[in-house]
N, C-alpha and C positions, 0 to 999 in steps of 0.2 A: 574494456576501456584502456587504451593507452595513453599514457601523459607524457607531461617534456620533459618530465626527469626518464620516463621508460626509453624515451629517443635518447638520449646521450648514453645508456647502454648497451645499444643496437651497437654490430659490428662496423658499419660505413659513421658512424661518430662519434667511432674510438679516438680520444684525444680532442675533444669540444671540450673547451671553458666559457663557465659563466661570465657573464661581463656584468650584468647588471638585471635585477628583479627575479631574485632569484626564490622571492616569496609565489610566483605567478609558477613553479617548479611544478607542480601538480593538476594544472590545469590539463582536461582532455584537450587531443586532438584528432581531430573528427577529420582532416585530410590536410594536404603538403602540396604547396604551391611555390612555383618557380617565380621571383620577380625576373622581368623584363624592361618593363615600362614605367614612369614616373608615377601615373596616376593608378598604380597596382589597386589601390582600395576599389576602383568598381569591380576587379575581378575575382575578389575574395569574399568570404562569409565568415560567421561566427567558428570559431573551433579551429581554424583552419593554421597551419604554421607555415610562412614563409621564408622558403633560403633563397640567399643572395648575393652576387658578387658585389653590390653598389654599383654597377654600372649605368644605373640610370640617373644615379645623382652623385654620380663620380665630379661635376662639377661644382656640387653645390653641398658637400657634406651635411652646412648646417639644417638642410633641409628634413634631414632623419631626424629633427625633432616634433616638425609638424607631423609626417611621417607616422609616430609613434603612438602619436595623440589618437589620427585619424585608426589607426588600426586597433588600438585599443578599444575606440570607441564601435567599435564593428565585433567585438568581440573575440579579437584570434587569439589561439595561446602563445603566441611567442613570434620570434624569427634569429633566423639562426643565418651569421653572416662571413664572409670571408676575407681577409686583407690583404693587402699589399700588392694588390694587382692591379685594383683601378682607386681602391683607397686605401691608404695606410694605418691610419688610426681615426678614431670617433672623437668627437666632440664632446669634453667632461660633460655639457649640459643634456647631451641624448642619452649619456649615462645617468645623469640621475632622472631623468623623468621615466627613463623605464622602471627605477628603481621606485619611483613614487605611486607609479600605476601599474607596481607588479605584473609587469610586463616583460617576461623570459628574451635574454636577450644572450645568444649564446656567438660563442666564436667557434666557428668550424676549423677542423685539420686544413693544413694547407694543400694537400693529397685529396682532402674530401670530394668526394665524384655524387654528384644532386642525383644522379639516373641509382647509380649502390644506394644510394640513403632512400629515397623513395620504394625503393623496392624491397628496402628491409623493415619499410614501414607497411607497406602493403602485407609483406609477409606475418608482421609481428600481430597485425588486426587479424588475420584470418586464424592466426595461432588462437587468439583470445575468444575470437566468434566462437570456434570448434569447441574449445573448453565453456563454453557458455553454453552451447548444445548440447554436449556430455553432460553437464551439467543437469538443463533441464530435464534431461530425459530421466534421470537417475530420480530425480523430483518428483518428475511423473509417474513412475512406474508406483510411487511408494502411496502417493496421494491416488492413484487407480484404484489400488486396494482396496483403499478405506470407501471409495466408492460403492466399489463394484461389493463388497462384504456388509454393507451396508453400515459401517461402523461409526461411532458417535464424535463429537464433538470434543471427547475427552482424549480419545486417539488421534484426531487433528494437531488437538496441539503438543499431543507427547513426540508424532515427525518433526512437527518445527522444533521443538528445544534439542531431539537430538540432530539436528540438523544444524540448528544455529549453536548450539551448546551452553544457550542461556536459558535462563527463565521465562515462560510462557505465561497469560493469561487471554484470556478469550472473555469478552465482554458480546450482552445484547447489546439493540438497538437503546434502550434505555439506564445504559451502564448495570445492569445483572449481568452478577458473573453466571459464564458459560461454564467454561473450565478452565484449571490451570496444571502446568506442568511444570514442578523443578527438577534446574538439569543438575542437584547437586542434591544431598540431605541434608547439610549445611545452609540451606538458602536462606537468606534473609530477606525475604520476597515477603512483602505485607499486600495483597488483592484489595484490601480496603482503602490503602493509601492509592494505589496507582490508580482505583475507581475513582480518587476527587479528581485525578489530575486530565481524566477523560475533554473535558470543554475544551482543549487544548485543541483536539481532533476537530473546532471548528475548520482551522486552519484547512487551505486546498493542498499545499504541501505534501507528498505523498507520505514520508516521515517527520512525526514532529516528537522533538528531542526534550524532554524535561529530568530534572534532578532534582530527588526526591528525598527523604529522610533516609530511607531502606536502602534505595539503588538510584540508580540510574534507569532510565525507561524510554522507550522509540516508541509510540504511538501509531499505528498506523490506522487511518478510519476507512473501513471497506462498506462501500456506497451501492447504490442499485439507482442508476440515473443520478441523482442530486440530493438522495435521501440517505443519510446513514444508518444503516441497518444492523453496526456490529465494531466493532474493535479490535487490532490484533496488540497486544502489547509485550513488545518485547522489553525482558529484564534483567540488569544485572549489576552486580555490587560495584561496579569499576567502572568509568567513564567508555564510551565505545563508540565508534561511526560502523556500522554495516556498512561491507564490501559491496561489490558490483553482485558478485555472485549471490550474500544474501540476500541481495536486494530482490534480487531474480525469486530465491527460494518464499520469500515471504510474500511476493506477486501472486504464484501459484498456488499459496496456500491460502489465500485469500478469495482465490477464485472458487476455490473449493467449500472453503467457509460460506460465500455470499451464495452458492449452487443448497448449502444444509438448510442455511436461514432460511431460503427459498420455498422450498421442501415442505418446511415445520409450516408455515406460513399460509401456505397450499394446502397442508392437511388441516391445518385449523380452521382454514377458510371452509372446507369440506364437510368437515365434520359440525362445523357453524349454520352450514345449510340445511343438512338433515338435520340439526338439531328443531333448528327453524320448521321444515318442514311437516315433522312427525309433532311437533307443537300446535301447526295449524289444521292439521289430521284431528286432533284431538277437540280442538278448539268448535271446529266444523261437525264433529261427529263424522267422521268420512273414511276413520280407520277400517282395516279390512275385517279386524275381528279383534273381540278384546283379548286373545290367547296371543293373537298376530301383536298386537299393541304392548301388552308384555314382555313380547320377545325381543320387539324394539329397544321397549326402553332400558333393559335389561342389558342390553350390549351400548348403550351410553350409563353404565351403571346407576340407572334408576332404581329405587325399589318399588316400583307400581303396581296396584292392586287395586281393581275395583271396591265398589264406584269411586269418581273420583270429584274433585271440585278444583276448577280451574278460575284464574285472577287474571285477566288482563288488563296491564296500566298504561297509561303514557309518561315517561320520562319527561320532564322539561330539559331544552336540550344542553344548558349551562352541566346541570346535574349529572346528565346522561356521560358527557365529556370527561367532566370529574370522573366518571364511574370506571369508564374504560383506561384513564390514565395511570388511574390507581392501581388499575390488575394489567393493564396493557389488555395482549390478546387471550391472556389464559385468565378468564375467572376461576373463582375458587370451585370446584367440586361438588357437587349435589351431596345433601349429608339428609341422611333417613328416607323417607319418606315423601320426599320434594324433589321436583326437577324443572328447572327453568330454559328458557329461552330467549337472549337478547342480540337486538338486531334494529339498524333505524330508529333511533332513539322510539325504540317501545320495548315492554319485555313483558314476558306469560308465564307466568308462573303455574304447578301444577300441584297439589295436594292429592297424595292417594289416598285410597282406604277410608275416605272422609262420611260419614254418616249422612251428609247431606243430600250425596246425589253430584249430580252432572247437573 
């Protein structure tokens, strides 16, 4: 991204002074347009900066205050102007209204050449592009790894803190923590505290910024369509705005996060069915053999032994709801002797070993 302060360091606008709204200093500019014409605003967009000699309203100076208005309200970052050729000086009131709606209003060299300055502006964005790609790719290469190694969630976020050089934590879909990473042993990072400040992440915002007891924190909520499935939160003792480039890095690692939750998601759903399945095997009597049925349940760590006695109920679905929000998608773990199956608000439950019978 380059801004109106990064053009007044450009060579072709060596020797520009501010004039007025010099708070609108940091606004991107997104491209550079020559005025010609009075009615310049249909020819411009948001982002956009315009230089100028005044010669379109070389008769009417006071008119660069309407001017001002209109271009502000279109969004541009600025305009950068030249004197004494068709105007000699500004109207005190075009000075302050740029200064009221921070609105970058620069004075060009008298030598200034619009064809140099655009061309050092063109130059300066493709400088920024390339190190944005450099960038990415260095990103990539790191987050391929963790892919391709198949590595956890914990390693996710240990790239991004040394990447961003702060504190990491990684939230579910239901604020449990994932993992976390400090980029320091000194950290003062509380994961309990920056889990209340999650609802924040209603917000569509890509970052949303809170200040907390402990630190400072960037919330980022990583979605799958309109559903949020997880949280990256970045942390740290000292107040902070993420660069362009983190911003870049934290996109990427995001996408990798919402590719793991995916994953997890997928394999629960999987292993949800053959649970389901080998449940209805059982229910049916339709298993291939009870040594075969053993071996099954054995690898969903059942402890199953004939004969057995099996429960099927219906959930009311208030209850059922309740049931799944309580554990989310992971219930707890079959313990002894019992293994279950729940699915569409019903579940089957399985008793081994039972003296009753099937």
């Amino acid at each position: 991204m380059v801004t109106v302060r990064d053009l007044i360091c450009l060579p072709s606008f060596q020797g520009t002074t501010v004039l007025a709204g010099s708070a609108g200093l940091d606004r991107s500019v997104e491209d550079i347009s020559v005025m010609e014409v009075p009615d310049i605003e249909e020819y411009v967009s948001a982002g956009g900066f315009l230089l100028s000699t005044l010669y379109p309203v070389s008769t009417h100076p006071e008119l660069l205050v309407g001017l001002l208005e209109k271009l502000a309200a279109l969004g541009l970052s600025g305009m950068g102007v030249k004197l004494n050729r068709y105007v000699d000086s500004l109207p005190p009131a075009c000075l302050e209204k740029a200064d009221a709606l921070s609105f970058s209003l620069l004075l060009l060299p008298p030598n200034g050449n619009f064809s140099s300055m655009i061309n050092d502006y063109l130059k300066s964005v493709l400088q920024v592009k390339s190190g944005e790609l450099e960038h990415r790719n260095h990103i990539h290469e790191q987050l391929m790894d963790i892919l391709i190694h198949g590595d956890s969630q914990s390693d996710l976020a240990k790239v991004l803190s040394r990447n961003l050089g702060r504190d990491i934590v990684l939230f579910g879909s239901h604020g449990e923590l994932l993992a976390e990473c400090r980029s320091t042993p000194d950290s003062s990072l509380d994961s309990r505290e920056v889990a209340c400040a999650l609802q924040a992440c209603e917000s569509e915002a890509m970052v949303v910024k809170k200040k907390l007891l402990s630190c400072y924190a960037a919330l980022h909520a990583v979605r799958f369509g309109r559903e949020r499935i997880g949280t990256i939160a970045v942390c740290w003792r000292d107040g902070f705005d993420l660069t362009g480039l983190e911003l870049i890095t934290l996109q990427q690692c995001s996408i990798v996060f919402r590719i793991m939750v995916q994953h997890q998601i997928m394999m629960e759903d999987a292993a949800l069915s053959r649970r389901e399945t080998f449940a209805c095997d059982l229910i049916y009597g339709i298993a291939e053999s009870e040594e075969a049925a053993i071996t099954q349940a054995s690898i969903m760590k059942w402890k199953m032994a004939y004969p057995i006695l099996i429960l099927a109920m219906v959930i009311p679905p208030p209850r059922f709801k309740r049931l799944l929000r309580a554990g989310g998608r992971r219930l707890p773990p079959s313990k002894g002797r019992c293994g279950w199956s729940i699915r569409e608000e019903s579940a089957t439950t399985a008793s081994f070993g039972s003296k009753t019978g099937r």
